[in-house]
N, C-alpha and C positions, 0 to 999 in steps of 0.2 A: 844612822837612822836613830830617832827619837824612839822611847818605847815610854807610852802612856797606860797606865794599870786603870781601869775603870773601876770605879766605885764598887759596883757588883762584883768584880774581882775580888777587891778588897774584903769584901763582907765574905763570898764564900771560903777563903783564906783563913780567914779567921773562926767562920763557923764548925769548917772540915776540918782545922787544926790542921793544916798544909803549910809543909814551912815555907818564910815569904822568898827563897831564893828558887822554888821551882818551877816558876813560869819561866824564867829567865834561861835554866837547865834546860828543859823543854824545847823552847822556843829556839834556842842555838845550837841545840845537840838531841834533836828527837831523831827516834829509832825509825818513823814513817812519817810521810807525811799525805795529809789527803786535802779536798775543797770540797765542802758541801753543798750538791747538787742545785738545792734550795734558795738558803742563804747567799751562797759564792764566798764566806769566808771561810779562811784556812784554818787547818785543822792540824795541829801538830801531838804524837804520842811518843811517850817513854815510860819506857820500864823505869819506877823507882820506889825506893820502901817507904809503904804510909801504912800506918797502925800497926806494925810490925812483918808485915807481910811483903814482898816485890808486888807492885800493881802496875800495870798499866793506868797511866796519869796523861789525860787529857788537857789540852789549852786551848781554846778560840780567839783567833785574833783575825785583824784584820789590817792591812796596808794601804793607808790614804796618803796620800804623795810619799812624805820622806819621814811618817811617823808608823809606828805598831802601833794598832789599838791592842792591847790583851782585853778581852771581853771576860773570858771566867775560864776556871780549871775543874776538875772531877776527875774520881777514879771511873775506868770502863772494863767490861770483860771485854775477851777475847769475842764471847758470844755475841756481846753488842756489835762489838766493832764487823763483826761476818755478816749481821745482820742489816746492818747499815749499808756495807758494801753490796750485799746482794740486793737489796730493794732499790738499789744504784743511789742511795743519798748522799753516799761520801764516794767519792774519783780520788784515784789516787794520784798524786802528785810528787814531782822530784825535782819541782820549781825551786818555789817560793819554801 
């Protein structure tokens, strides 16, 4: 598969000071994964160190034929991430 960095990626990368090899980390070796209710893109997380700390590090991408889009990355809490599941926005996934 192709894997396409969109623009906005790029920028939040640059802006959050994320280094550029952890979507890639993410995307091929995430601790969970989910689909967003809404949207319908996927949603992969991992634990990993930004600003000195372990965070859980968010990626959105999406699979159109036989490319990844990566759409953007962010760190999440724990608390986001419960909150999301219970208001049912993210389905957990052990797809894609």
């Amino acid at each position: 598969m192709k894997i396409l960095l969109s623009s906005h990626l790029k920028i939040r990368l640059k802006e959050r000071k994320i280094p550029r090899n952890y979507p890639n980390k993410i995307l091929f070796n995430p601790d969970v994964r989910f689909v967003d209710a809404v949207t319908n893109y996927k949603i992969a997380v991992k634990d990993l160190e930004y600003n000195s700390k372990i965070r859980s590090m968010v990626v959105v991408y999406d699979i159109i034929g036989l490319e990844i889009r990566v759409i953007t990355i962010h760190p999440i809490s724990n608390k986001e991430i419960a909150n999301k599941l219970k208001r049912g926005r993210w389905v957990k996934n052990e797809k894609n």
